[in-house]
N, C-alpha and C positions, 0 to 999 in steps of 0.2 A: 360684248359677250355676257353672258350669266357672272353672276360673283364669283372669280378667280381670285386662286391663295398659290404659294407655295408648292412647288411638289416633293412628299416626303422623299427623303432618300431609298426607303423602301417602302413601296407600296402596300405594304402589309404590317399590320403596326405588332407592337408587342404582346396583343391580345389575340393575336391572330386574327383581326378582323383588315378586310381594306378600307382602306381613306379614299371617302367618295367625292366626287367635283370636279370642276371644271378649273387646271394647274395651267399655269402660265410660265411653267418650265417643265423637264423630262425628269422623271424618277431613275432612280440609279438602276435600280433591283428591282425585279416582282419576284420576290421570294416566296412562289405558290407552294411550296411546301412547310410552310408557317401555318397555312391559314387552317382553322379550323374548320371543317367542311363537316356539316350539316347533313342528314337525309330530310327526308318530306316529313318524318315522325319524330323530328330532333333528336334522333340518335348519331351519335359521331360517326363518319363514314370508313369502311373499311379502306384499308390502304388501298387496294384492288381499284376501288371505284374511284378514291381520289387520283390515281396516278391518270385512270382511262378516262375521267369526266375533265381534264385539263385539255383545253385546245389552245392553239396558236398558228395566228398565218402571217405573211406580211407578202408585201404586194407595192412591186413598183411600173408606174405607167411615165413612158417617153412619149411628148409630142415634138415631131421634128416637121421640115418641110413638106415634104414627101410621105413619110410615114409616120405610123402610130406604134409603139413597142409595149410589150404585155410581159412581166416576170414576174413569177410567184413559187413560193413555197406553203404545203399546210401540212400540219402536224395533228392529227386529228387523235392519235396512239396507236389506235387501230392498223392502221396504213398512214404513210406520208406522200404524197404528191408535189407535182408541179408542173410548172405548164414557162414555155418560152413561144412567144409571135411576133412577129412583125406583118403588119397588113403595108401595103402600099396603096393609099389614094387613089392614083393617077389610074392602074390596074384595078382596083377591087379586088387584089387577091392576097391572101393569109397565108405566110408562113406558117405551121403550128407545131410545137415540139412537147412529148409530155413524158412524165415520167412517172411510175405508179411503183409504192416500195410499202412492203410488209412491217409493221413494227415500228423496230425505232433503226433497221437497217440502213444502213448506207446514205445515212442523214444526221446532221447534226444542226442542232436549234440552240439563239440564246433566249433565255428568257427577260434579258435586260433590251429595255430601248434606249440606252446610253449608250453602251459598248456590248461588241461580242459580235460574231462569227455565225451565219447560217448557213447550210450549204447542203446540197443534195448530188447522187448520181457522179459522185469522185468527183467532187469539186466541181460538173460540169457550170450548175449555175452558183453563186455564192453573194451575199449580201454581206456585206462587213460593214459594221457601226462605229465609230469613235467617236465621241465626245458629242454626241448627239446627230453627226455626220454622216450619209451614205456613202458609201462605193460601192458597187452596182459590176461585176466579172460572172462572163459566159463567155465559156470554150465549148464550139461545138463546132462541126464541119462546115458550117451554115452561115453561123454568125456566134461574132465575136464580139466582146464588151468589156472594157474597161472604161468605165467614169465615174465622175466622181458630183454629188447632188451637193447644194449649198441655197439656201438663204439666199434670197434678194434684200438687202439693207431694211432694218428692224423688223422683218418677219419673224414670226411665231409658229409651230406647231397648234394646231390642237389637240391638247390630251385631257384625257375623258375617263371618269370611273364610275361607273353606275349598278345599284343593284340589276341583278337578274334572275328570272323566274323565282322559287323560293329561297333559297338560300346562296343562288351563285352570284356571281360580278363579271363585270366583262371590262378591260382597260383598249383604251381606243386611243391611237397616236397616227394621226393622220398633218401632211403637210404638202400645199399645191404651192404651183408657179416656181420652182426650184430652177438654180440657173444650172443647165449642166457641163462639164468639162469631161474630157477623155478622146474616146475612140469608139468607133460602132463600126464593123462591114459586115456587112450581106453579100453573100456567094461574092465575096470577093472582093465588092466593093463598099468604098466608103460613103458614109452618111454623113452629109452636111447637118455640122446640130449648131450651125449660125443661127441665132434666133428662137434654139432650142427649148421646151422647160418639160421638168417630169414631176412626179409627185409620187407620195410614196404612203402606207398603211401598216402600222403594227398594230395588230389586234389579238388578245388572250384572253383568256382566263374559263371562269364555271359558267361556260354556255345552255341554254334550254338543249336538256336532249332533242325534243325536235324545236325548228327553230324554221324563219326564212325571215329572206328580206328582199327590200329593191334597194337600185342604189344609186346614184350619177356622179359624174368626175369628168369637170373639167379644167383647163389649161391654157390658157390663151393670152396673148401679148397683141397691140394694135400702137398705133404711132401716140395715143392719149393714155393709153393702159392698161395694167398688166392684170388679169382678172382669174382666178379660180376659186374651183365650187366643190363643195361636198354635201351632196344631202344624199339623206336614205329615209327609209321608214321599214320598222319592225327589230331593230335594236336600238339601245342606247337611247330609250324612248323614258324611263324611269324619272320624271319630277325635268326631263332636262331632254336634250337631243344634240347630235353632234352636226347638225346641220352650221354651214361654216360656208360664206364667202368670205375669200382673199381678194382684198381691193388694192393693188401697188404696192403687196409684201401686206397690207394692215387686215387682221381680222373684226371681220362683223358678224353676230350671230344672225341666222336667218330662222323662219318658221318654220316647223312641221309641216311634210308635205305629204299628198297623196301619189303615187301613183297610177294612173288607169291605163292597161296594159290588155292589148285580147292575144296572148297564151297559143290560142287556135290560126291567129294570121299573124304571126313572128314576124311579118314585114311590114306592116302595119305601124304608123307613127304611134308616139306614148304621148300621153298627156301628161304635165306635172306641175302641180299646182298646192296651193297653200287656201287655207280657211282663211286668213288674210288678206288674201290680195296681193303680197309682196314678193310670189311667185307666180309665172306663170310659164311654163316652156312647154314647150314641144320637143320630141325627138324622132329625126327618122333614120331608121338601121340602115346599114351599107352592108353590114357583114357581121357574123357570128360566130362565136367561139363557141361550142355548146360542147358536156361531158354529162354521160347519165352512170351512177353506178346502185346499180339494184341487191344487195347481199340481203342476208340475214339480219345480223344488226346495224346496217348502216344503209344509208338509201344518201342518193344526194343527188339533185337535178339543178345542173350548173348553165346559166345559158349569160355569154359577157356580147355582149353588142358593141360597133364600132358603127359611130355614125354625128350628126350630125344637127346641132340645137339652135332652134330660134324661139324669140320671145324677150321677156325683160325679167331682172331683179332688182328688188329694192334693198339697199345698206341698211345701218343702222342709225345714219346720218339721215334720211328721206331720197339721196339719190335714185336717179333710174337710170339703169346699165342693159342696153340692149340687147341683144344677143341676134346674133345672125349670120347661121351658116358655121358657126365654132363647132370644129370637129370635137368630140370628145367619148366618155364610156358609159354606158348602163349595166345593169348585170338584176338579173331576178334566177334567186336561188332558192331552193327547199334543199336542208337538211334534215335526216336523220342520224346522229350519232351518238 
């Protein structure tokens, strides 16, 4: 990885500024209302804009036998959201559950990626954190969840601080290959999670009002090894990137990558690949999650793909780890908020 230090206990130092880098443990606090915030003409920002220019989303993905599981919350201030799925393989077809809330209604968010409590829609889905640890609970008529995400032996999170646009920062805690424990059923029944793993995304802070990205995630175990991936392109892009392969629980940093995406044939494989060499994948959709919302001040064009990657990546050792046929996610967003 990049030169890894320490992570403050609060991510916001006494100056009000954040401590940027690449931490090799969780921060306690993002105490965003320390931070000094900026406009474009460095004038201090009025309370108003500091409250509404703070976002926060986190995001946990289940690979099981059988199925793929999708949970999220986002805190945008404007409105809060979320979305609950299950796709099944075998079928090609998606559960999909959403919830759309005004404000800061019927939602509660931590800002801590230590400890603290998320939850939307009366508890129906909820993320609870402890001591750097998930639990993962949804009640719905549909499907039900209790488990609980954990580390495979010396695995790492990666967490991320990086300038953004002019004055904002953005913290990224992201962590794959997670062993899971609990309960899962679907209309009723239970989910074999023998063999299971999930992975999970906390991500905050003073994002570009408009903004987009692509993204991949995968999750995979074989009888030689247990492998997951995170690259994107168009944040966390600042001197650094949070592009991150999991090799056996060990992180390696990987390259910045491209993605080449045709937008107009949504079914159409993606290209992804690095200036390097040390990536090269391919991806082709099975199935789609897509949400558009068109307002005044907010626009957002959500589209999350379930499907299916071959190709190879290179460690930071010189290995080459193949890829073929590993279900996993993509997702190509435009915000405006």
């Amino acid at each position: 990885m990049d030169k890894i230090r320490l992570a403050p206990k609060d991510l916001i130092n006494h100056q009000g500024m954040p401590i940027f880098g690449h931490f090799d443990n969780i921060p306690h606090t993002i105490s965003d209302e320390k931070f000094f915030y900026k406009t474009c003409m460095d004038k201090p920002a009025s309370r108003f804009r500091k409250y509404f220019d703070f976002k926060q989303f986190q995001f946990v993905s289940i690979v099981t036998k059988n199925n793929i599981i999708g949970l999220a919350i986002a805190d945008i201030r404007y409105l809060s959201s979320s979305f609950i799925y299950v796709y099944d393989k075998e079928s090609n077809t998606l559960i999909d559950i959403k919830t759309l809330r005004p404000l800061w209604f019927d939602r509660k968010t931590s800002k801590s990626p230590f400890s603290g409590l998320t939850e939307i829609n009366k508890s129906n889905l909820q993320f609870h954190i402890q001591d750097g640890h998930w639990r993962v609970k949804v009640s719905h008529p549909s499907i039900k969840i209790d488990a609980f995400l954990s580390p495979i032996k010396n695995s790492a999170p990666l967490a991320l601080c990086t300038p953004t646009g002019y004055s904002g920062w953005t913290y990224t805690q992201k962590h794959n290959t997670l062993k899971i424990e609990g309960q899962i059923t679907v209309a009723d029944k239970l989910v074999d999670l023998n063999g299971a793993l999930a992975s999970y995304d906390f991500s905050s802070g003073y994002m570009r009002r408009e903004t987009n990205w692509q993204w991949a995630n995968i999750n995979s175990c074989n009888d030689s090894c247990t492998l997951g991936l995170n690259i994107s392109s168009g944040v966390n892009e600042t001197g650094t990137t949070e592009n991150t392969l999991w090799v056996n629980g060990h992180k390696h940093a990987v390259s910045p990558v491209m993605f080449r995406i045709k937008r107009e044939k949504p079914d159409d494989a993606w290209a992804i690949s690095s200036l390097q060499g040390d990536i090269n994948l391919t991806f082709k959709p099975h199935k789609k999650r897509s949400e558009k919302v068109n307002l005044w001040l907010l626009k957002s064009n959500f589209r999350q793909f379930i499907g299916q990657f071959d190709g190879f990546i290179f460690d930071q050792q010189g290995q080459k780890h193949c890829i073929d046929g590993v279900w996993g996610l993509t997702e190509d967003h435009y915000a405006k908020w």
